[in-house]
N, C-alpha and C positions, 0 to 999 in steps of 0.2 A: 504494500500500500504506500503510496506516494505522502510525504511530508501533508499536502494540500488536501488530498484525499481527510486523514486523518484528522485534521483541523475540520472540515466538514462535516466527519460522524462524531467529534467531538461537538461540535454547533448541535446537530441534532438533538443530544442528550442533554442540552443545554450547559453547557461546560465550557470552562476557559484549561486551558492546559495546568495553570500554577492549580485548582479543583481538582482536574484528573489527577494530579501528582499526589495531589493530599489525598485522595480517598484510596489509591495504590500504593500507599507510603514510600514515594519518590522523591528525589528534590525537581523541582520544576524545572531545572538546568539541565535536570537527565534526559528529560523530555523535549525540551526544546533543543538542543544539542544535535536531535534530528535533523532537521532542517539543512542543514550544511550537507548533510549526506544526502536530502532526498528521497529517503527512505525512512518508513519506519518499521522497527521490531512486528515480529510476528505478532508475538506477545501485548505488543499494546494495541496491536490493529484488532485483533480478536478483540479484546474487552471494549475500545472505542466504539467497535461494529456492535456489541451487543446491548451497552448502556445507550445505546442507539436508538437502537430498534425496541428496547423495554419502555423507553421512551414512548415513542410512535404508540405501542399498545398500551399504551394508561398505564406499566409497572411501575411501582414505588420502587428504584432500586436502592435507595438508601439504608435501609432494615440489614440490608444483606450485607453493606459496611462497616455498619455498626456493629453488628454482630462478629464479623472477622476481626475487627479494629485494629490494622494493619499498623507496625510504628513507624516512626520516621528512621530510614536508615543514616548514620551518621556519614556525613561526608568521608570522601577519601582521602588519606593522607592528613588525617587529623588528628594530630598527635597531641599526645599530653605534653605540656612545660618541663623544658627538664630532659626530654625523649626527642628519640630521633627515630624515627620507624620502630618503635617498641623498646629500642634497648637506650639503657642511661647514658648520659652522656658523661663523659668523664672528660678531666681536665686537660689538656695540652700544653706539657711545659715546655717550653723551649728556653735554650739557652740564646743569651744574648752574644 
């Protein structure tokens, strides 16, 4: 499914991409990051196409997020202070 595409079955289901993110627990950069490529994931075409179409039939899909209450995944490369990709950082002495 085409970037353009996707944005349209999102319109449908009444949705803005930063929305879909949140109720797939995305950050909305992962989503929109598409775009550059033109493509989007199988995986979000299927759920756009069917929050869609649930749409279109009078479905409440809301119930069914709630219920999952998906969390927000933490960025990547988001280290704790102090860390450098999980391990401590230690000192570097050098001599003068």
């Amino acid at each position: 499914m085409t970037y353009d595409d996707f944005i349209a079955e999102l319109n449908k289901a009444g949705l803005t991409v930063r929305r879909f993110a949140d109720l797939i627990g995305m950050q909305p950069n992962s989503v929109s990051n598409n775009k550059k490529k033109g493509e989007i994931p199988i995986h979000l075409a299927v759920i756009a196409s069917l929050l869609a179409e649930m749409t279109r039939c009078d479905i409440d899909y809301s119930p069914i997020f709630e219920r999952l209450a998906p969390g927000k995944k933490k960025p990547r490369g988001a280290a704790k202070s102090g860390k450098f990709a999980g391990d401590p950082q230690g000192l570097l002495e050098l001599d003068k």
